[in-house]
C-alpha positions in Angstrom: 54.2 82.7 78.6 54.5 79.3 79.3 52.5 77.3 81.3 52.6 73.3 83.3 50.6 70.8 81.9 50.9 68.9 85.1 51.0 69.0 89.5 52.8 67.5 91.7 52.5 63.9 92.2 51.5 63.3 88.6 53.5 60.9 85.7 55.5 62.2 83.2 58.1 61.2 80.4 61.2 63.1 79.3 60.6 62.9 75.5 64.5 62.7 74.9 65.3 60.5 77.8 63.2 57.0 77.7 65.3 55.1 79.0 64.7 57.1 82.7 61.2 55.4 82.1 57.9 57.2 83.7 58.7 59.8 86.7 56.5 61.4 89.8 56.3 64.8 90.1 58.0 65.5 93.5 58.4 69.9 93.3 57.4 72.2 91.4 59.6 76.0 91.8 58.4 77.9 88.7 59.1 76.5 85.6 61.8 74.2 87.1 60.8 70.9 88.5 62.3 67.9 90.5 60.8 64.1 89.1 61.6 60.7 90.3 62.1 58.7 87.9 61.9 54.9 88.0 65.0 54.6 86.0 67.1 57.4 86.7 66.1 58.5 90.2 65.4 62.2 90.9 66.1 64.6 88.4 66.2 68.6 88.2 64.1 69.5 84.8 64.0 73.3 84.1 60.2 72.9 81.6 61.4 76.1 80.0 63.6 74.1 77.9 62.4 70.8 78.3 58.3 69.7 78.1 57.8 66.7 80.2 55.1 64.7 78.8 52.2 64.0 80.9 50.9 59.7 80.7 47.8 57.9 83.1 48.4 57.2 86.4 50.3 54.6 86.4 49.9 53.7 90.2 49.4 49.8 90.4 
């Protein structure tokens, strides 16, 4: 079974996608969560097929 490394409001990365740049956490339904990224905007990630890689906080 798979698990989150992660909650909401915390950064992450989509390891194929670096150009969306670092993304919030903003839902979390399951396995399938919604992130903001800074790049990109908000984005639909289902984690069972896709893992989001956690970085520091990187509130300024």
């Amino acid at each position: 079974m798979q698990f989150l490394d992660f909650s909401l409001g915390d950064f992450v990365k989509h390891p194929d996608k670096p150009e969306w740049g670092i993304g919030q956490v903003q839902s979390i339904t399951g396995m399938r969560v919604i992130v903001n990224f800074e790049d990109a905007g908000k984005m639909f990630i289902n984690c069972e097929l896709v893992e989001l890689l956690t970085v520091a906080d990187e509130t300024d």
